[in-house]
N, CA, C and O of each residue as an XYZ file, in Angstrom:
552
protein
N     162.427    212.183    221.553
C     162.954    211.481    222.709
C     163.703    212.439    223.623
O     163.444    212.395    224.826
N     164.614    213.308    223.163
C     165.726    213.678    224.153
C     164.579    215.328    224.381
O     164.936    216.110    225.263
N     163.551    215.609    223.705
C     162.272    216.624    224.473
C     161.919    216.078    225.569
O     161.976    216.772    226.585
N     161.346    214.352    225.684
C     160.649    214.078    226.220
C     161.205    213.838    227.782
O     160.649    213.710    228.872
N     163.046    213.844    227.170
C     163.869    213.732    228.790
C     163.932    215.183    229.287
O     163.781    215.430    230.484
N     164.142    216.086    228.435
C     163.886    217.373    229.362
C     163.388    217.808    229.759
O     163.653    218.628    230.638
N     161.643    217.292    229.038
C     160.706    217.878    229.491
C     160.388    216.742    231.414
O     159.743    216.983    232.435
N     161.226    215.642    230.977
C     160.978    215.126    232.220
C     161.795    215.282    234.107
O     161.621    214.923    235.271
N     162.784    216.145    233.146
C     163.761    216.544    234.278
C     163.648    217.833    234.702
O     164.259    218.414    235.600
N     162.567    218.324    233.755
C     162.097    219.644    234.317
C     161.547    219.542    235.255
O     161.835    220.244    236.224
N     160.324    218.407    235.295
C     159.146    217.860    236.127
C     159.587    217.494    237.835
O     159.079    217.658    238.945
N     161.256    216.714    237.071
C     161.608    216.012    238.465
C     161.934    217.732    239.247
O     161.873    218.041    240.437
N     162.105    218.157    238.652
C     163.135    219.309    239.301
C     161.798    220.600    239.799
O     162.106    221.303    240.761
N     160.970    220.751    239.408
C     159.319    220.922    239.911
C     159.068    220.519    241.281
O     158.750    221.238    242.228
N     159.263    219.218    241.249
C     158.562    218.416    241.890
C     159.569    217.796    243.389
O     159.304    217.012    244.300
N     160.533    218.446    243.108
C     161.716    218.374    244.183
C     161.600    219.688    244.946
O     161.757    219.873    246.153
N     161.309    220.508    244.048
C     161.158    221.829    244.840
C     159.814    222.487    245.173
O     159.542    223.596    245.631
N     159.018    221.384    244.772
C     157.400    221.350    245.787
C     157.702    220.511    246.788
O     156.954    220.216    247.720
N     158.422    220.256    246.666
C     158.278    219.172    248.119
C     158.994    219.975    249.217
O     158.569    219.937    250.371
N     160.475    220.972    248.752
C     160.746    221.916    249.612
C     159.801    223.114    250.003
O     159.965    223.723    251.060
N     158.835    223.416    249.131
C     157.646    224.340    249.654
C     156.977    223.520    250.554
O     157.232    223.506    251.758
N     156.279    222.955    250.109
C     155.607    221.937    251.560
C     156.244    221.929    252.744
O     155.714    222.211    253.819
N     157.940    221.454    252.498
C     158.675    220.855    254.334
C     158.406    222.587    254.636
O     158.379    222.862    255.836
N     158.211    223.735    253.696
C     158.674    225.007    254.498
C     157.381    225.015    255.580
O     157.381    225.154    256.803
N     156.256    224.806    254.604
C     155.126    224.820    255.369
C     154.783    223.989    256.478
O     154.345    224.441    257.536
N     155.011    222.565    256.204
C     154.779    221.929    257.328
C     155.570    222.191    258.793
O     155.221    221.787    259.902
N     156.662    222.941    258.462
C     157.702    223.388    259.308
C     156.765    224.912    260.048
O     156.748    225.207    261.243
N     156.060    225.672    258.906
C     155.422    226.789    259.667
C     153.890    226.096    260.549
O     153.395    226.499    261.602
N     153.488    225.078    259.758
C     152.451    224.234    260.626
C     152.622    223.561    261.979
O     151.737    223.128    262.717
N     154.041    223.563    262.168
C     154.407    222.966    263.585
C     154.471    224.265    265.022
O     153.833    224.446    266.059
N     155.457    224.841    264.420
C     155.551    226.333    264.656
C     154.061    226.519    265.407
O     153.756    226.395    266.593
N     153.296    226.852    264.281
C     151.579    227.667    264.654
C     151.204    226.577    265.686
O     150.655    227.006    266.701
N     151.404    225.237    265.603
C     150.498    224.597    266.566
C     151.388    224.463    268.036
O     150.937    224.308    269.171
N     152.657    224.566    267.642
C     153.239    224.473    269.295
C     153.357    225.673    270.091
O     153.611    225.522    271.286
N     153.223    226.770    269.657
C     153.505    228.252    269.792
C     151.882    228.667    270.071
O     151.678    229.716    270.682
N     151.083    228.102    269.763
C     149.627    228.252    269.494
C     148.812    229.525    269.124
O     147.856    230.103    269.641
N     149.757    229.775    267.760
C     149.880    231.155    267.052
C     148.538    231.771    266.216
O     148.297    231.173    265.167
N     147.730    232.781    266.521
C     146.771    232.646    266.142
C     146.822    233.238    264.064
O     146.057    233.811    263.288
N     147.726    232.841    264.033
C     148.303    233.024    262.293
C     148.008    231.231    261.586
O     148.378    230.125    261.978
N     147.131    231.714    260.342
C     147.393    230.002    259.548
C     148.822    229.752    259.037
O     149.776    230.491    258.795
N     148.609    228.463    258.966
C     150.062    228.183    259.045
C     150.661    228.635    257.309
O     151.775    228.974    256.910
N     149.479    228.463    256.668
C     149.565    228.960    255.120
C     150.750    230.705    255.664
O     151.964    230.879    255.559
N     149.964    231.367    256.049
C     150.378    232.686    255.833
C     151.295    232.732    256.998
O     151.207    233.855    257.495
N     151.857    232.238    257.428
C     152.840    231.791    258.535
C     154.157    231.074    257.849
O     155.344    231.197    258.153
N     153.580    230.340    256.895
C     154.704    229.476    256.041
C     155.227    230.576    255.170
O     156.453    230.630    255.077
N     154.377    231.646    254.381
C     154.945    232.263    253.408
C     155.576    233.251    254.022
O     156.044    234.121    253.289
N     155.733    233.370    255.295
C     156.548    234.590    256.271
C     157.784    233.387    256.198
O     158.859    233.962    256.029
N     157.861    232.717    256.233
C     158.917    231.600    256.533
C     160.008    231.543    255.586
O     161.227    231.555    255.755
N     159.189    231.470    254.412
C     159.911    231.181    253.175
C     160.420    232.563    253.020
O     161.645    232.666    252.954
N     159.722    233.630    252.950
C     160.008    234.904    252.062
C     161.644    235.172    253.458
O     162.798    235.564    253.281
N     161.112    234.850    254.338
C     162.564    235.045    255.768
C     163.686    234.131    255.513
O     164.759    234.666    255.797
N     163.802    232.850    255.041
C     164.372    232.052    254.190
C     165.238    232.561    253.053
O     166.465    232.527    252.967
N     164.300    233.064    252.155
C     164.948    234.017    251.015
C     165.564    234.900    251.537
O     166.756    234.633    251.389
N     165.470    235.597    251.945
C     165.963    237.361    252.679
C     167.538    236.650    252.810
O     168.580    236.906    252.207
N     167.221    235.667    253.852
C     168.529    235.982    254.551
C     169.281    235.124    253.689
O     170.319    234.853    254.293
N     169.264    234.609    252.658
C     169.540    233.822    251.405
C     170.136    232.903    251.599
O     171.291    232.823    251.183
N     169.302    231.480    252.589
C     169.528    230.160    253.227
C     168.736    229.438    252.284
O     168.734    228.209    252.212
N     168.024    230.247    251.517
C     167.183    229.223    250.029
C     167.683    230.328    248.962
O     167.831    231.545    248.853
N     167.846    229.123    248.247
C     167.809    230.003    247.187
C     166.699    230.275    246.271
O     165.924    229.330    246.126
N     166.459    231.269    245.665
C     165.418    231.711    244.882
C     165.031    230.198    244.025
O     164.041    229.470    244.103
N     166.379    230.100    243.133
C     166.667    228.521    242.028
C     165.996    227.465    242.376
O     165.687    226.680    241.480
N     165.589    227.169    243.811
C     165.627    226.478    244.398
C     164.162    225.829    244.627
O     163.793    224.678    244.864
N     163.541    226.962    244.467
C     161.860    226.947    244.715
C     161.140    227.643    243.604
O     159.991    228.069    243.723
N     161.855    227.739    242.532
C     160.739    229.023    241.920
C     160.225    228.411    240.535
O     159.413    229.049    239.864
N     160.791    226.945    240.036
C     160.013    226.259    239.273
C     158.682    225.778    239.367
O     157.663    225.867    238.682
N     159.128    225.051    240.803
C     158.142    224.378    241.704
C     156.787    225.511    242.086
O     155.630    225.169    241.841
N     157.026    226.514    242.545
C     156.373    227.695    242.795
C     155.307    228.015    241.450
O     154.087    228.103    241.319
N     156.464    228.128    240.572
C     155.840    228.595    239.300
C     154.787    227.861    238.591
O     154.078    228.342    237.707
N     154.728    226.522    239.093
C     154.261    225.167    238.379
C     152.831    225.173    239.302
O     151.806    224.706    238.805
N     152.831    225.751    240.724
C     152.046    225.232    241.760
C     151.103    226.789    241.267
O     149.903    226.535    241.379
N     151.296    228.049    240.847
C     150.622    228.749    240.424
C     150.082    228.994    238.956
O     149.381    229.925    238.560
N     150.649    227.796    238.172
C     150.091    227.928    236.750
C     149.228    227.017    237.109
O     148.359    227.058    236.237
N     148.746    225.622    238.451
C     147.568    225.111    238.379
C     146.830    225.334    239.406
O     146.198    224.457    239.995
N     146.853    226.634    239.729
C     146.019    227.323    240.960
C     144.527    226.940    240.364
O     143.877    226.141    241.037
N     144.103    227.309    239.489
C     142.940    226.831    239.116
C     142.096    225.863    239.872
O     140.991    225.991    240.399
N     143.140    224.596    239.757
C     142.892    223.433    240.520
C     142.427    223.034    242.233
O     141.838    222.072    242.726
N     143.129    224.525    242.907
C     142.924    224.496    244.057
C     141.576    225.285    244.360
O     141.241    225.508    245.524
N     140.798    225.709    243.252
C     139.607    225.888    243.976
C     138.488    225.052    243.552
O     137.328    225.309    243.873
N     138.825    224.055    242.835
C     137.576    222.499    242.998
C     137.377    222.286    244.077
O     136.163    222.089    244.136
N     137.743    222.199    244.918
C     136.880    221.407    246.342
C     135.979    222.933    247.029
O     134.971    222.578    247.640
N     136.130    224.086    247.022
C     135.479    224.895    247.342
C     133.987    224.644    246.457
O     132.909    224.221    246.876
N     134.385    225.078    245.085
C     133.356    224.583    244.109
C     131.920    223.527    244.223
O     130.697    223.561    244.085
N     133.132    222.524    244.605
C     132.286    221.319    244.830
C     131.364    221.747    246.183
O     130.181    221.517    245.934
N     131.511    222.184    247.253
C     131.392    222.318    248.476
C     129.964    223.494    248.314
O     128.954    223.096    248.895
N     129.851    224.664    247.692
C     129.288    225.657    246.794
C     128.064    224.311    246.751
O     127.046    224.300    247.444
N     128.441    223.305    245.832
C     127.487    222.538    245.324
C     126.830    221.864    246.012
O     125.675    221.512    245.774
N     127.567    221.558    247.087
C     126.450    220.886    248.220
C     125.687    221.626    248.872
O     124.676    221.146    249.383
N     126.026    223.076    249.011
C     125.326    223.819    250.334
C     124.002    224.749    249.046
O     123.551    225.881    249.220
N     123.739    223.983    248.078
C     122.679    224.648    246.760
C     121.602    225.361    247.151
O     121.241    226.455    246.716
N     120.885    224.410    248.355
C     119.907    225.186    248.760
C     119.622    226.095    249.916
O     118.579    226.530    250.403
N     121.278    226.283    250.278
C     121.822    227.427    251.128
C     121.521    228.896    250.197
O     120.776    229.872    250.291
N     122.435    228.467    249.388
C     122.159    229.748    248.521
C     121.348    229.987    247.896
O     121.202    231.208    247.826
N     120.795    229.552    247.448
C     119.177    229.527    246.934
C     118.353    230.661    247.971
O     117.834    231.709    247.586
N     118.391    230.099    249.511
C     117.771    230.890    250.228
C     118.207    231.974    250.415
O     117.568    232.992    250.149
N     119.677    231.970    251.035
C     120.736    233.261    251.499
C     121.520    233.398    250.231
O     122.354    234.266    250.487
N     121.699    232.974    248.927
C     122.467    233.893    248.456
C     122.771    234.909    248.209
O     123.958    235.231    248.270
N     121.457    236.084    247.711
C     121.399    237.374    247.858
C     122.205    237.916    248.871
O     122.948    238.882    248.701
N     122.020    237.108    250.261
C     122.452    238.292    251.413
C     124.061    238.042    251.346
O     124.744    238.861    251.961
N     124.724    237.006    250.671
C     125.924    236.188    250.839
C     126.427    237.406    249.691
O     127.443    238.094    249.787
N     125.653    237.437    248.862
C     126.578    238.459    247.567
C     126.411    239.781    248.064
O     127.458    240.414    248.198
N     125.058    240.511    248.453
C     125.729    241.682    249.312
C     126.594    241.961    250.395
O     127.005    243.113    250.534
N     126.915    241.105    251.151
C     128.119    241.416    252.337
C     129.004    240.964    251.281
O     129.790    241.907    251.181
N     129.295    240.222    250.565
C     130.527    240.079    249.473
C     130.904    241.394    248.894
O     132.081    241.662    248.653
N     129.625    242.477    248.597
C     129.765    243.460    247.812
C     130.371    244.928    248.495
O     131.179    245.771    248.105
N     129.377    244.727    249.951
C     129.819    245.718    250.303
C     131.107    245.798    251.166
O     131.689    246.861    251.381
N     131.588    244.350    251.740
C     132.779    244.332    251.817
C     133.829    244.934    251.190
O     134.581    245.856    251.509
N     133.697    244.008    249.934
C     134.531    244.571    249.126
C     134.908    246.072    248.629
O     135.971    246.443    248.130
N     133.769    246.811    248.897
C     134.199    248.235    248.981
C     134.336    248.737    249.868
O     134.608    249.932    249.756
N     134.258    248.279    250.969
C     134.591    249.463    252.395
C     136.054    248.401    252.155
O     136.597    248.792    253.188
N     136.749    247.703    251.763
C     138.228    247.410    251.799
C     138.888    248.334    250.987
O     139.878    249.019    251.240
N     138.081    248.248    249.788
C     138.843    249.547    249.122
C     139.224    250.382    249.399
O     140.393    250.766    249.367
N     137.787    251.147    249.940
C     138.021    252.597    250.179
C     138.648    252.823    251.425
O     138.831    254.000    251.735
N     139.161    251.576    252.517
C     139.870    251.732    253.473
C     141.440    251.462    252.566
O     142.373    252.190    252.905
N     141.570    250.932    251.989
C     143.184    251.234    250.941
C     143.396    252.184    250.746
O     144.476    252.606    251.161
N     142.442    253.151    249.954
C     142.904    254.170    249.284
C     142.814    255.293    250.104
O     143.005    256.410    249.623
N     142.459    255.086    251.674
C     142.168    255.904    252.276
C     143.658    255.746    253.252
O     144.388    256.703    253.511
N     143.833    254.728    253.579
C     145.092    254.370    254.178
C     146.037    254.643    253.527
O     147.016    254.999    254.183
N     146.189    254.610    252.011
C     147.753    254.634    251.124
C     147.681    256.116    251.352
O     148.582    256.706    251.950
N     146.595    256.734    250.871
C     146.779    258.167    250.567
C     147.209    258.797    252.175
O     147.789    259.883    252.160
N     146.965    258.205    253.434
C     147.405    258.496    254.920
C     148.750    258.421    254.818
O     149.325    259.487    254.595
N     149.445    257.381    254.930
C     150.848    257.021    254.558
C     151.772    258.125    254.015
O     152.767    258.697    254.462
N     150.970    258.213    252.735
C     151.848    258.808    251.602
C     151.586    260.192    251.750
O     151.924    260.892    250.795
N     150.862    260.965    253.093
C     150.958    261.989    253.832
C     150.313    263.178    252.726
O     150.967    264.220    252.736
N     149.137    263.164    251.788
C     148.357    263.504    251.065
C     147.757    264.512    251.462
O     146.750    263.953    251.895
N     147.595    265.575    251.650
C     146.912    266.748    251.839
C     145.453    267.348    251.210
O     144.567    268.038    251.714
N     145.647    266.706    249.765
C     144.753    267.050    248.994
C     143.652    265.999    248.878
O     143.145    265.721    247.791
N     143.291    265.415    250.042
C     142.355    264.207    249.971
C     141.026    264.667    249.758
O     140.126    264.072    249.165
N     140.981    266.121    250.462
C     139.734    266.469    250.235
C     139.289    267.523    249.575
O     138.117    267.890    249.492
N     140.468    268.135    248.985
C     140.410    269.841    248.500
C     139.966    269.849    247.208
O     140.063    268.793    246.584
N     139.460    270.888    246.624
C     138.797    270.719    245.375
C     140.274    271.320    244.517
O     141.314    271.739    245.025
N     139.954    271.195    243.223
C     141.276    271.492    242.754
C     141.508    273.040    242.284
O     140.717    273.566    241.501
N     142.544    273.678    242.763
C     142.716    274.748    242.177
C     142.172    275.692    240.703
O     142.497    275.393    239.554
N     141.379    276.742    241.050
C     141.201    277.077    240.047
C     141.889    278.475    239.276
O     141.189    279.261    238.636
N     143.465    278.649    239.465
C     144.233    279.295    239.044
C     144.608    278.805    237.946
O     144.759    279.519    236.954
N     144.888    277.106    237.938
C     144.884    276.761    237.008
C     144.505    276.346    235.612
O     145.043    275.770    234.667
N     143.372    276.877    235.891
C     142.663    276.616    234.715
C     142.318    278.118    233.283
O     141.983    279.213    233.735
N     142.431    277.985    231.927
C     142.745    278.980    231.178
C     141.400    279.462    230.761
O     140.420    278.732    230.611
N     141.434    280.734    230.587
C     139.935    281.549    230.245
C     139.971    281.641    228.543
O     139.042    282.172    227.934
């Protein structure tokens, strides 16, 4: 019994502080549409919140159950994509091939624009030099 109250005041206390993630968002959703910001309001909201935190008008306590709870059932948020996948079947059927190579080669010209950018940054010299061979023992 007295598990089943903590485990239920955990929930309330979850679920109080999803509802403060949401007002953050719906608050960055107003923002994007009156401002007519070409940012989603998703990644507009999490500039919101993380600016929120900073200046420490939320508290961490405050959101990070709720947070924590909303990313242990991330899972969940990609069923309707899934489902959606399932309707467009004989999309991919035709174009999937071409859908998984721009997936593929995307995905590596992002890379290699990371590692090409970090190593810029981090002011790297040796991006292209072969490696010294003083160092090596005869």
């Amino acid at each position: 019994m007295l598990h089943d109250q903590t485990r239920l005041k955990k929930l309330k206390t979850a679920s109080c502080q999803i509802i403060i993630i949401l007002a953050v968002w719906s608050c960055a959703y107003v923002l994007q549409k009156l401002l007519n910001l070409p940012v989603a309001s998703g990644v507009l909201g999490f500039f919101l919140l993380l600016f929120l935190l900073e200046m420490k008008w939320l508290k961490l306590a405050h959101v990070e159950r709720g947070a924590d709870l909303l990313l242990a059932e991330l899972l969940l948020f990609f069923i309707p994509p899934v489902v959606g996948v399932i309707q467009y079947q004989d999309l991919l059927i035709a174009s999937g091939w071409k859908i998984l190579l721009v997936i593929l080669i995307s995905t590596a010209l992002v890379m290699m624009v990371s590692v090409y950018s970090v190593r810029l940054l981090l002011k790297q010299p040796e991006l292209n030099q072969e490696p010294k061979q003083e160092d090596q023992y005869d």
